[in-house]
N, C-alpha and C positions, 0 to 999 in steps of 0.2 A: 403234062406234069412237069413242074419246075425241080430239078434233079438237084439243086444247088441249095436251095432254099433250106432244107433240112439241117446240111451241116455243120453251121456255130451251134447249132444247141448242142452239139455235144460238149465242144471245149466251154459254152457256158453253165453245165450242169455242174463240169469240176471247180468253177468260182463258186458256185452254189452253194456247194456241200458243204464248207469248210464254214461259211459262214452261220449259215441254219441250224450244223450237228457238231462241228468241235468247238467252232469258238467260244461259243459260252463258258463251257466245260472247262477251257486251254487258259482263257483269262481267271476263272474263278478258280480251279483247283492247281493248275500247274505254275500260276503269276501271282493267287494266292491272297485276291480282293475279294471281296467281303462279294459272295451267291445275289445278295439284293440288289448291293450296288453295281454289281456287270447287268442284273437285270434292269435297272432304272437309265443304265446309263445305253442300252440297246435299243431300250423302247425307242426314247428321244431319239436314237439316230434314225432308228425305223419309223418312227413318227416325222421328221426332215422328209425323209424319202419320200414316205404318204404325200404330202402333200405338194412335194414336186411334179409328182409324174403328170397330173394335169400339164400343169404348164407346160414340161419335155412338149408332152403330146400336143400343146398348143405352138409351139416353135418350132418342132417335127414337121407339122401342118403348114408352117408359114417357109418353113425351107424349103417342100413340096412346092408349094407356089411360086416363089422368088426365084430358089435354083433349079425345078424343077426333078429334087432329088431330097430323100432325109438322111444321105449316107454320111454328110459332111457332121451331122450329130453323132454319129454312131461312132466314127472314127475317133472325134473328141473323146466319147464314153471310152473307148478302146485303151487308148491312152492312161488315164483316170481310172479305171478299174484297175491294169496292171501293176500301175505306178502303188494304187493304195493298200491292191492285195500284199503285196512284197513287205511293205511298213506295218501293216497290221499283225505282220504272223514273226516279223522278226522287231518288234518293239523294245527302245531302252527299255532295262527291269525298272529304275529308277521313275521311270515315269510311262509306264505303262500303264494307267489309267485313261494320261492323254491323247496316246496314242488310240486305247481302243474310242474315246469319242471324238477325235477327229480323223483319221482315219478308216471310222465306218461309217460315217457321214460323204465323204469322198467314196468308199469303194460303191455307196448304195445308190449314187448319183451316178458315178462312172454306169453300173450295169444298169440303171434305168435307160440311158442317154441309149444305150447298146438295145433292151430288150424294150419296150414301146414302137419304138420304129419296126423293129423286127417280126413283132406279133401284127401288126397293121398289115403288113406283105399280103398274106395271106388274102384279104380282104380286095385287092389290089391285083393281085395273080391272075384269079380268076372268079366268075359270077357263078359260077355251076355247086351247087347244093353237094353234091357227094366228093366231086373234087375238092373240094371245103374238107370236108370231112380228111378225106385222101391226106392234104398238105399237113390239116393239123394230125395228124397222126402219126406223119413221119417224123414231125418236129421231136413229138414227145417218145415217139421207135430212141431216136438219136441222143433225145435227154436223158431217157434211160440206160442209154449202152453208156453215156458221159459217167453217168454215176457209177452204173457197175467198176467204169475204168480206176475213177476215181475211189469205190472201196478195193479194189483189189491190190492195185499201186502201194499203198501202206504197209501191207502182208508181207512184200516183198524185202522187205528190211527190219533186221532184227531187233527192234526197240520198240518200247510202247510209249515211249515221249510223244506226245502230242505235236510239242515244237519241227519234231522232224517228222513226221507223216504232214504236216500241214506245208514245210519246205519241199517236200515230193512231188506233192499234189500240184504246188504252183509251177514247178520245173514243167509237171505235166503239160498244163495249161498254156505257160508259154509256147509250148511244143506245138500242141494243136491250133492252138487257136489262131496265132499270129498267122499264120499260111493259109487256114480255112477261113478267117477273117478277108484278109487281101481276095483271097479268088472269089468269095460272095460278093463280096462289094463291085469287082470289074463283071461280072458274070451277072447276076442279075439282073433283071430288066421286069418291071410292072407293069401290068397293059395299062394303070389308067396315071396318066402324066398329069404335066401343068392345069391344074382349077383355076379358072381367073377369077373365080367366085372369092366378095372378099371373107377373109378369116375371121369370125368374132365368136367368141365364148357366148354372146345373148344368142346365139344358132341351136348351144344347148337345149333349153327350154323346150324348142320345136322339134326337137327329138324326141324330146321324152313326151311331147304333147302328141308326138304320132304315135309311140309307141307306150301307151298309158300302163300295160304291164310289165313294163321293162324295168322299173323301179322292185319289183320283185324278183326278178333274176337276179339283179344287181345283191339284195339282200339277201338270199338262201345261197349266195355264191361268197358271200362272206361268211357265213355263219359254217362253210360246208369248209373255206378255206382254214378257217380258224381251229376246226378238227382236224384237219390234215398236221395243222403245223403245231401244235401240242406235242403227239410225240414223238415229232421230229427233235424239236425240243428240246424233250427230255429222255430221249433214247438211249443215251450212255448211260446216264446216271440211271434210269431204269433197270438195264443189264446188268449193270456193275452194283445196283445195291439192292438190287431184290433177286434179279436170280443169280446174284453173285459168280458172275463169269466174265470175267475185263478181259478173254481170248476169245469171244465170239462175235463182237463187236460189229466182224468186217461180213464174216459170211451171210449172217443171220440176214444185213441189208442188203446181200446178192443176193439171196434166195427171193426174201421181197421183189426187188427187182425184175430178176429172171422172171418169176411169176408176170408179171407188168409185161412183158416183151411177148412171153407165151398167150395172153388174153388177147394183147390187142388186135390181132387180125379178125378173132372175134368178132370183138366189140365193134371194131369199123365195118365189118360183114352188117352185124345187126342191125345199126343204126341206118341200113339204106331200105330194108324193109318198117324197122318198129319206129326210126327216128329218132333226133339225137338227145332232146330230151329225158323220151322213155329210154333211153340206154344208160344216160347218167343215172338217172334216178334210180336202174335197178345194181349197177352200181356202189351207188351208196347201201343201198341195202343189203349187199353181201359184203360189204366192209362193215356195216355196224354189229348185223349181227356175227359176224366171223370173231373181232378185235371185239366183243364185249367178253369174251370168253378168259382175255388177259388179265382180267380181273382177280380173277380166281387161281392164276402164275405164286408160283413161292421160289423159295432155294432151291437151286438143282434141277428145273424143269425149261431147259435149252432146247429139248428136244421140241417140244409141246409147243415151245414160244416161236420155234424156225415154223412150225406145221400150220400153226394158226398167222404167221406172217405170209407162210406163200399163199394161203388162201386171198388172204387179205389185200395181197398184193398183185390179186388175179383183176381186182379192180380199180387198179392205183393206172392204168392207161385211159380209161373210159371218164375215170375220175378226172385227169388233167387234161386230156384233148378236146371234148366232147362242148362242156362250157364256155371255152374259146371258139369253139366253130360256133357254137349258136351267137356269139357275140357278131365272129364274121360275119355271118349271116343277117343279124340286124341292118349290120353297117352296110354290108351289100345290096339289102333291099329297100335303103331307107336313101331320102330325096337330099340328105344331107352330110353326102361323101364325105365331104370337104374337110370336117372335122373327125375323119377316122381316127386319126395319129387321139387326136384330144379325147375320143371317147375310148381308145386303150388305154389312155392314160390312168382312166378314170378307173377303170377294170382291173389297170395292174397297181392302182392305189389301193384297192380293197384288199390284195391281195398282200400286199406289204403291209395294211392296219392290221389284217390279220396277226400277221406273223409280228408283230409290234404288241401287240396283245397277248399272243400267245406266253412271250418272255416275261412279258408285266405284270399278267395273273399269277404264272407257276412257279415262277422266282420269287416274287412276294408273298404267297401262298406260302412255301416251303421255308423264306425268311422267317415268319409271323412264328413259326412249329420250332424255331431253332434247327433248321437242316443242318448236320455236320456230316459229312461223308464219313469222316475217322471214329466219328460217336454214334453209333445208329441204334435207334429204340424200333420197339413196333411199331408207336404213334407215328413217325418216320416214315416205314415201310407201305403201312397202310395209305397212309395222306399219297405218297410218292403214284400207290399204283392206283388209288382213282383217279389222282390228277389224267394218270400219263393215259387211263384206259377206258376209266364211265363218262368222265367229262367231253370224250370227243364224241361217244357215240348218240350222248343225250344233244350235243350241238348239230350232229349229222341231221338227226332223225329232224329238232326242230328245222335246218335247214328246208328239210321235205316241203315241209309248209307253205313256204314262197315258191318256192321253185315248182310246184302244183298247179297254182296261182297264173304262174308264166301260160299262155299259149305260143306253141311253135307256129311257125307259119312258114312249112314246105316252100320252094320256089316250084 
């Protein structure tokens, strides 16, 4: 087992957060732009990102070749992430519009250049079916402890400014990451080196022509991400204006969490006897039906909303390891290495339209109804908690469908 591999996911879970769960929040209600327009204007950077990560992954793949290493990418991303987290979370007022779309166009490039190479490893490491399993499970053990670090660090300072839990958080980040970054980079080592095999995108094609179901994982792996990232979303504003509590914020996403840490030995147990598949899929089944119950959340009910989170979030490790290792596993038993970097790419593109989506629907949705945080009606309330709670589980469940579709295929 590669003992190194694990650890930037945690210092990259605290770049993570801030972008998925405050910032929306921090430009639209603390900077004071118009809820549609921080959505229209995220989509687009998360739409850039989309349709980067091929290419990353096609350059990843050609640095593999030429220098015999994709670290000289990652290093660049390194760079480019920290430089644009810092500009984004401390923006002139004045022109803090510009800021949030060039600057998250830069941060979502930087952490591509970072996480494409880095999800490929895995595939690289090692050929073995549960050792697959093993790598990606520590990845996401470490993602998870990143976020816990990341909601708790806030708590620890008495203000509810956004501006400055989002300055903590990157203090964090530089802390971690720069020193877990440098020793992954010298310390790693992938058993499968230099492909002299040349690089071409038409290689594609013969991927998907070997692997004719693979085009369905790809599909219920978006439809299952694009649930996930809703109410990530709209988590704050969720709290804060249906069960009206702007002090619970940070727990309620430990307790998720903690749950997620506590499943996953689980789930990585399970999936060496039922397979990794049948593990995600049950899965999602105890997360839709769990989070359907949020529905039916009003004023005052923090209690109810942490109980139905730790459930919910007993399947938030199985949910994010599990699709990734069957990916590795494609890629590991498919005649068409070469192009690992380019087919993450593609994987962590779906994964970004997602979340490009997500902002585009529930932001616009909630534009169209007149959202005002300071004016709240029922039509408000109501719109707010189907977005954040029916919409993902009706998306989950369709995801089922492809993802059925998929056959595993054991080594």
């Amino acid at each position: 087992m590669n003992y190194y591999y694990p650890l930037i996911a945690m210092p990259l879970a605290i770049l993570g957060l801030p972008l998925y769960i405050y910032l929306p929040t921090y430009y639209a209600v603390d900077l004071n732009i118009n809820i549609t327009l921080v959505g229209v204007v995220l989509f687009l950077a998360r739409l850039s990102d989309v349709f980067s990560d091929p290419l990353i992954g096609f350059l990843s793949d050609k640095s593999q070749r030429v220098l015999n290493s994709k670290k000289p990418i990652m290093f660049i991303g390194f760079l480019l992430a920290t430089f644009s987290f810092y500009a984004l979370i401390n923006p002139i007022k004045e022109y803090a519009l510009y800021f949030l779309i060039f600057f998250s166009i830069l941060i979502y490039l930087g952490f591509s250049m970072i996480m494409v190479p880095y999800l490929t490893w895995v595939s690289e490491i090692s050929d073995d079916y549960n050792e697959i399993s093993s790598l990606n499970s520590n990845r996401e053990l470490f993602t998870i402890i990143g976020l816990v670090l990341a909601l708790i660090a806030p708590t620890m300072i008495d203000s509810q400014q956004l501006s400055q839990k989002l300055n903590l958080l990157f203090l964090l980040f530089i802390f971690l990451f720069t020193p877990l970054f440098l020793i992954t980079l010298l310390k790693m080592k992938t058993k499968f080196t230099n492909n002299q095999t040349e690089i071409k995108l038409s290689i594609l094609k013969l991927l998907y022509k070997e692997k004719e179901d693979y085009k369905y994982l790809q599909i219920g792996y978006f439809f299952n991400s694009l649930a996930n990232a809703i109410p990530a979303t709209l988590f704050i504003l969720f709290i804060q204006v249906v069960i009206q509590d702007k002090n619970s914020n940070e727990w309620v996403l430990i307790v998720y969490f903690l749950a997620g840490i506590i499943a996953l030995p689980f789930w990585n147990k399970l999936s060496k006897s039922k397979g990794k598949k049948q593990v995600w899929v049950l899965s999602i089944l105890l997360a839709s039906i769990s989070f359907f119950f949020v529905v039916f959340l009003k004023e005052g009910d923090i209690l109810w909303f942490a109980l139905i989170s730790f459930v919910t979030g007993l399947s938030l490790g199985a949910d994010i390891a599990f699709p990734t290792a069957i990916q590795s596993d494609i890629i590991q038993n498919s005649k068409y290495k070469q192009l690992s970097s380019t087919s993450f790419g593609i994987w962590t593109m779906l994964t970004k339209l997602a979340l490009a989506s997500s902002v585009m629907i529930t932001f616009s949705i909630l534009g169209l109804i007149g959202f005002d945080e300071n004016n709240i009606n029922q039509n408000m309330i109501l719109t707010l908690s189907l977005l954040y709670a029916l919409l993902p589980v009706i998306l989950k469940l369709f995801s089922l469908y492809f993802i059925l579709k998929f056959k595993e295929r054991r080594k």
